[in-house]
C-alpha positions as CSV (number, residue, x, y, z in Angstrom):
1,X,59.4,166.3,206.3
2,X,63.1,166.4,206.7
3,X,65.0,164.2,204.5
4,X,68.0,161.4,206.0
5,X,70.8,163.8,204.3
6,X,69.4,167.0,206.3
7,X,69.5,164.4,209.4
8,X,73.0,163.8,208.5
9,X,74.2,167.1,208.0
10,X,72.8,167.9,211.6
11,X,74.3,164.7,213.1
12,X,77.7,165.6,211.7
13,X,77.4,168.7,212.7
14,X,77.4,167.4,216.6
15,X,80.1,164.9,215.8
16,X,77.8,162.2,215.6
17,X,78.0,159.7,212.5
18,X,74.7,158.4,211.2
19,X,75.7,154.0,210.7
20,X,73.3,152.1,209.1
21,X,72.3,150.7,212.9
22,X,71.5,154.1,213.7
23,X,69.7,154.9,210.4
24,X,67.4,151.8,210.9
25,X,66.4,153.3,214.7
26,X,66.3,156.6,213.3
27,X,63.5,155.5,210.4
28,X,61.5,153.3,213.1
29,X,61.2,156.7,214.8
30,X,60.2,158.8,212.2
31,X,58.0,156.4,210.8
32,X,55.7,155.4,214.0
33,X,53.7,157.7,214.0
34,X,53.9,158.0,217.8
35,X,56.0,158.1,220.8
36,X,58.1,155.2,222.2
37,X,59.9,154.1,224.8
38,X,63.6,153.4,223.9
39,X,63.1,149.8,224.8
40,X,59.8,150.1,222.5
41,X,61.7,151.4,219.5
42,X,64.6,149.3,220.1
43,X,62.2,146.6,219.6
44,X,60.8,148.3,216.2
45,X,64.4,148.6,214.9
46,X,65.3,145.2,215.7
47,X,62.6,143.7,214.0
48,X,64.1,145.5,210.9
49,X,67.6,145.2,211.7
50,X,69.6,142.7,213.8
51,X,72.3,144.3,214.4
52,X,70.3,147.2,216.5
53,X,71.8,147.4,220.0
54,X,69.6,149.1,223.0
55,X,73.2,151.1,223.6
56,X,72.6,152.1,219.8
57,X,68.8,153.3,220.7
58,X,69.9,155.5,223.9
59,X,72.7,156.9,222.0
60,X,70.9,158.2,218.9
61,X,68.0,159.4,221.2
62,X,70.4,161.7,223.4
63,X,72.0,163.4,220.7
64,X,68.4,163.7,218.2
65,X,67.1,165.1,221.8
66,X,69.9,167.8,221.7
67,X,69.7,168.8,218.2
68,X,65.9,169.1,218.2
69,X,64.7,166.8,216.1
70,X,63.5,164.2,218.9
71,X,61.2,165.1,221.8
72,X,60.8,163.6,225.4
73,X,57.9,163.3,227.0
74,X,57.6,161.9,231.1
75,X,54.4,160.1,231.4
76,X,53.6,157.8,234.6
77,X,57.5,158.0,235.1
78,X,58.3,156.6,231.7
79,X,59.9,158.2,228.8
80,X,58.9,158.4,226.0
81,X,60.2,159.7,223.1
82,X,58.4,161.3,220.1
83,X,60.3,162.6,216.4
84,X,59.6,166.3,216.0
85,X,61.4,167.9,212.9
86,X,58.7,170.3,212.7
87,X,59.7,174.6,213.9
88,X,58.0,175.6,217.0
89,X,54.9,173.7,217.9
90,X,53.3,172.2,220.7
91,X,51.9,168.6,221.6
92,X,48.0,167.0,222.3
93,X,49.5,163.7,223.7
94,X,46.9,160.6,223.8
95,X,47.6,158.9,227.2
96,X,46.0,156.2,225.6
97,X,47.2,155.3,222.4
98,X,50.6,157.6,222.7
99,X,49.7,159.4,219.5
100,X,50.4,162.8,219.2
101,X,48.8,165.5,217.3
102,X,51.4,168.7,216.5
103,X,49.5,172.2,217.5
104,X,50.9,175.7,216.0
105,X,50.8,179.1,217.2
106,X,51.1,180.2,220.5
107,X,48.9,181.9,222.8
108,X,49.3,185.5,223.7
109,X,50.7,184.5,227.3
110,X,53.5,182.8,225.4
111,X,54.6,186.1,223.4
112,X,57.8,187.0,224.9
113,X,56.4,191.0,225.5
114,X,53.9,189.4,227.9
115,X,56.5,187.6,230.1
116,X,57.5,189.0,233.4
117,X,61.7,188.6,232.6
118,X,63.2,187.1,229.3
119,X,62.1,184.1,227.9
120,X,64.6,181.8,225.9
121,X,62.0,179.5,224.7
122,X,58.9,177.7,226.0
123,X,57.1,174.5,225.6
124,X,53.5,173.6,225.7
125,X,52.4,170.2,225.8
126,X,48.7,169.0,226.6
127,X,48.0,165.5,227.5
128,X,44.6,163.8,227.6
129,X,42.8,161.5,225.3
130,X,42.0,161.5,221.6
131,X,38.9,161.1,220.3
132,X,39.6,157.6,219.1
133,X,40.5,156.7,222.2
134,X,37.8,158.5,224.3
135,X,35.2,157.1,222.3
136,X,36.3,154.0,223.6
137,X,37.0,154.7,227.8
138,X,33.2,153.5,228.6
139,X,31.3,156.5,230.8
140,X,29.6,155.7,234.2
């Protein structure tokens, strides 16, 4: 796991300075264990910290979204946001509990000799239900 100086470095690195408001979202985040919404996590953080505006939340998100360390995900027309440190990987999201299980290695139609033109990067993300979750969505 990537510790809060690594963070830092990063964040400085985009001109963005890590404040103790924008530790406190930045831990709720790494620490859920699933995706959120930004009103979600601004929740989270303000339970932890008073001072957390949602300004604060949208902020952070934008610039962890650029340098790669958060990860958005459209569901029903809601974003959600997930913390992704991790190198390349792909997502199993639960549609039902918003966990989300990290998947390495990429199939052979994801190697970049494969592709018809040049690939910069792609992203694979599967969405259904875990098996927590399934085991729980009664059957007819």
């Amino acid at each position: 796991m990537m510790t809060i100086q690594t963070i830092k470095s990063l964040l400085n690195e985009s001109n963005f300075r890590l404040t103790k408001e924008r530790e406190a979202v930045l831990e709720t985040l790494m620490h859920s264990g699933r995706m959120l919404t930004p009103g979600e996590l601004y929740q989270l953080a303000k339970e932890n910290h008073q001072r957390v505006g949602l300004t604060t939340v949208y902020r952070l998100l934008e610039v962890l979204t650029k340098i790669g360390l958060a990860t958005p995900f459209l569901i029903e027309g809601e974003i959600f946001y997930a913390y992704c440190p991790e190198d390349h990987h792909h997502h199993f999201v639960c549609l039902s509990c918003h966990r989300i299980k990290d998947i390495y290695g990429c199939s052979q139609a994801f190697e970049p000799e494969n592709a018809p033109g040049t690939v910069e990067y792609h992203r694979l993300d599967l969405f259904g239900h875990c098996q927590n979750c399934q085991e729980e969505i009664p059957t007819c």
